[in-house]
C-alpha positions in Angstrom: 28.6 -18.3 1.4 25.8 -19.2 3.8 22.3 -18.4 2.6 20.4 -15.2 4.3 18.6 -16.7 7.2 15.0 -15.8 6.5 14.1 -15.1 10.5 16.5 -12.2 10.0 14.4 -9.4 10.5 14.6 -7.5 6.6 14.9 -3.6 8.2 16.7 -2.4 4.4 13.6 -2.7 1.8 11.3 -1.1 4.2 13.7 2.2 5.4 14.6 2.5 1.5 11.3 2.5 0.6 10.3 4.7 3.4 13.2 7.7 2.2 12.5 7.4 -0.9 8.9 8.4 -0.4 10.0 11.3 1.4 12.3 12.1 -0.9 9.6 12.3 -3.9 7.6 14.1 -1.5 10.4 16.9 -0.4 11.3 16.9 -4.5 7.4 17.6 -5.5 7.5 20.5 -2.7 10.4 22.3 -4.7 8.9 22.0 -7.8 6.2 23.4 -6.6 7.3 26.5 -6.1 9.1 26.3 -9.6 5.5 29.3 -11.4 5.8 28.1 -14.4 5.6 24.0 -13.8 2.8 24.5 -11.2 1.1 26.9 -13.8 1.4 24.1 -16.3 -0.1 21.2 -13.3 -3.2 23.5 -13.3 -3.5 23.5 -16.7 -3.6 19.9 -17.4 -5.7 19.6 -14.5 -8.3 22.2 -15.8 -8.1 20.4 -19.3 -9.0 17.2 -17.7 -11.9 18.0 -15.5 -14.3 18.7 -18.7 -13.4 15.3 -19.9 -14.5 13.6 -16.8 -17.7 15.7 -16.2 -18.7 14.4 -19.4 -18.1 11.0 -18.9 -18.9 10.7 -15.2 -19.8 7.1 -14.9 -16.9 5.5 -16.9 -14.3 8.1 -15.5 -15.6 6.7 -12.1 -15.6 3.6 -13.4 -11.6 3.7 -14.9 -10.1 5.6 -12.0 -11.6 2.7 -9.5 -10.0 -0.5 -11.8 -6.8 1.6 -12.1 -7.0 2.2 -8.0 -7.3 -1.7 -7.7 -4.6 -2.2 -10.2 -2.2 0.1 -7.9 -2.7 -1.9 -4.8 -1.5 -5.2 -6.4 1.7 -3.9 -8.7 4.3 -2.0 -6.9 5.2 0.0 -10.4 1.9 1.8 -10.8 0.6 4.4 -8.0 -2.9 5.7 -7.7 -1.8 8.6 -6.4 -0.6 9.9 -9.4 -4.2 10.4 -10.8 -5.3 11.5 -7.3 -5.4 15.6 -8.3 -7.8 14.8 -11.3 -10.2 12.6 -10.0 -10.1 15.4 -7.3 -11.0 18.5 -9.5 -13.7 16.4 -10.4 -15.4 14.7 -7.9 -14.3 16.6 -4.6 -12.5 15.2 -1.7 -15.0 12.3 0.2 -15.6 11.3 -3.3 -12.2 11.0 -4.7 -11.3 8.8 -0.8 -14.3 6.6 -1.5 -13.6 5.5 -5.2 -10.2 5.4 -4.2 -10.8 3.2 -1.3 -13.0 1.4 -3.2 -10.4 0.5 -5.9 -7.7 -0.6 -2.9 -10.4 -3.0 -1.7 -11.0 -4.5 -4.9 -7.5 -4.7 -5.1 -6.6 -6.1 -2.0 -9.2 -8.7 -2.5 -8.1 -9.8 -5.9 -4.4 -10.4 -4.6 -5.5 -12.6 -1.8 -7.4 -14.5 -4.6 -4.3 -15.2 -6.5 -2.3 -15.9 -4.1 -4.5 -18.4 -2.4 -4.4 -19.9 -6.3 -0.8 -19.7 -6.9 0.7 -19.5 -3.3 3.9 -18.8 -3.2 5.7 -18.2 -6.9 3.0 -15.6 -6.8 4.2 -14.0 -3.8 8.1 -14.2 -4.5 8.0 -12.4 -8.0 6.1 -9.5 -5.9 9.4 -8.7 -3.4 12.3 -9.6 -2.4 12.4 -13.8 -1.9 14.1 -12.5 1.9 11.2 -10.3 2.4 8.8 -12.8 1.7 9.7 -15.4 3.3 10.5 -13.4 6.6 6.9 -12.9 6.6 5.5 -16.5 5.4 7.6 -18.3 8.3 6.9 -15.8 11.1 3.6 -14.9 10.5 1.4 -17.0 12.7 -0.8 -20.3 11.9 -3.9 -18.0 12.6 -3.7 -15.0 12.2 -6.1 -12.5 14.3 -7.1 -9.2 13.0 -4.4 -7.2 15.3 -1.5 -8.8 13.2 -3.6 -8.9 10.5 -3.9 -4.7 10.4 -0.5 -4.3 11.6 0.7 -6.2 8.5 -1.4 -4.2 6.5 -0.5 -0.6 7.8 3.2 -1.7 7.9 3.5 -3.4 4.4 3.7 -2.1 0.9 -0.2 -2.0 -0.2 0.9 -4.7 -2.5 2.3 -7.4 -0.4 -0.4 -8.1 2.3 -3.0 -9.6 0.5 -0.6 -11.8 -1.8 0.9 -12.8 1.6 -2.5 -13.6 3.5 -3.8 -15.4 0.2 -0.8 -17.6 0.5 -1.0 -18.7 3.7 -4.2 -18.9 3.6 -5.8 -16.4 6.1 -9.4 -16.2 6.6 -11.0 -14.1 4.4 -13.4 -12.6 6.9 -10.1 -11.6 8.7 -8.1 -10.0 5.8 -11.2 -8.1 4.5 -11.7 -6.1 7.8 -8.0 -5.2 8.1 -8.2 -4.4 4.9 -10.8 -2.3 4.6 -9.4 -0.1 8.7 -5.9 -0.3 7.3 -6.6 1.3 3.4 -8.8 4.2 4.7 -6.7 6.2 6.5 -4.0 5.8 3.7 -7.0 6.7 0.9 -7.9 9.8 3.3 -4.0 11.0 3.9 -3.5 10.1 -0.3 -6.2 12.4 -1.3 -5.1 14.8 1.7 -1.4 15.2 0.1 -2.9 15.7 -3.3 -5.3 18.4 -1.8 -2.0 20.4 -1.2 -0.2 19.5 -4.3 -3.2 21.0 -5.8 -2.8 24.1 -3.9 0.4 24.3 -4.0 1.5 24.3 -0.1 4.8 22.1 -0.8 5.4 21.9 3.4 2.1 20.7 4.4 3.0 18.0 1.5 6.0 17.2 2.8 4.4 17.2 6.8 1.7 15.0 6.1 4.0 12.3 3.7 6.0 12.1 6.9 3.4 11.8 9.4 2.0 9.0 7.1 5.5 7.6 6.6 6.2 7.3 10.5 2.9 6.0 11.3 3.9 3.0 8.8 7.0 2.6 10.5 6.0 2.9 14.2 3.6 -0.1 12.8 6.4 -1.8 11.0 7.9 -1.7 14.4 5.1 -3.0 16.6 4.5 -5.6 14.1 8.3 -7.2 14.4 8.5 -7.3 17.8 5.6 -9.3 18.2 6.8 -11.3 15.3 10.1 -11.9 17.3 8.3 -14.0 19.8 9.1 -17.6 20.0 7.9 -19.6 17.0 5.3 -22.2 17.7 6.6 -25.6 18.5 6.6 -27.6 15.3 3.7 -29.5 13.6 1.8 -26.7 12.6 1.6 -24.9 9.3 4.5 -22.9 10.7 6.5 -26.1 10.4 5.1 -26.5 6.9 5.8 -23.5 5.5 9.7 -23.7 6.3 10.3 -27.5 5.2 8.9 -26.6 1.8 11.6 -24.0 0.9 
């Protein structure tokens, strides 16, 4: 059997990821309205908020590393701590720290994979995924493709990617930094009404979020559909070295 041809454009690991966000968004909704498991959520977020008031500075401190740890590994999600650091800090504090952390994070994956290229990269997805995006992704890339890579893609994968090809730094950092805030701002948004228990506007704003990623997703391919350069260039480079 033929190997999958990497200029294949991968549409299954982004639509399952995209439903199954929406599906643990639609599942917290219901069991939000379940009085006793929301009763218990306000409890453990009424014990925690004493805790961080009187450690302020290393609460701070731990919620930003474990923010920067959530935008390289795809396991671990920010978000889950999102309602705490919220019941103690407030809203514009909880998006900066937690912007903050993603930026840190972003930063420190384009670091290794600029070190360790593209091993790196392939243990983070799918070796089709990857490589769909190493050979089409242009030999400079602007900050255009740059954000739309970063709104479309998994918080994990862009700065891994840009690392190992090699982007410039004073490229990835600004569509870092456009494309993370918004998502820190609708992340802290969704947890305001997890808080509060309105399970729709959860649900309405996870798929507003969702579809904007995909409507980028989309953009982003059919640009990346465009004839490759001739070759010769690092585009050349990165597919003879498979």
């Amino acid at each position: 059997m033929d190997a999958p041809d990497p200029l294949t454009t991968p549409h299954g690991p982004h639509w399952r990821r995209a439903l199954g966000l929406l599906a643990l968004c639609v599942a917290l909704a219901l069991l939000l309205s379940v009085d006793w498991l929301y009763a218990g959520l306000q409890q453990l977020l009424a014990a925690a908020r004493p805790l961080i008031a009187g450690h302020p500075l290393w609460g701070g401190a731990v919620f930003v590393l474990l923010s920067a740890l959530s935008a390289m590994l795809a396991f671990f999600s920010s978000a889950l701590l999102v309602p705490v650091a919220l019941v103690s800090w407030g809203p514009l504090a909880t998006i900066a720290l937690l912007w903050l952390g993603w930026l840190l994070g972003g930063a420190a994956a384009y670091g290794l994979g600029r070190s360790l290229g593209r091993p790196l990269v392939r243990s983070v997805a799918s070796a089709r995924l990857i490589d769909y995006y190493l050979v089409r992704l242009p030999a400079q890339v602007d900050l255009p493709v740059a954000l739309l890579v970063q709104l479309a893609l998994p918080s994990e994968l862009p700065g891994y990617l840009f690392g190992t090809l090699r982007v410039r730094f004073r490229v990835y950092l600004p569509a870092l930094a456009l494309g993370e805030l918004p998502f820190a701002a609708g992340t802290v948004l969704l947890g305001e009404n997890l808080v509060a228990g309105r399970g729709g506007w959860l649900v309405a704003i996870a798929a507003l979020g969702i579809g904007a990623s995909l409507l980028a997703l989309s953009i982003l391919h059919r640009r990346l559909r465009r004839p490759l350069p001739e070759p010769g260039g690092r585009d050349r480079e990165v597919r003879s070295s498979r």
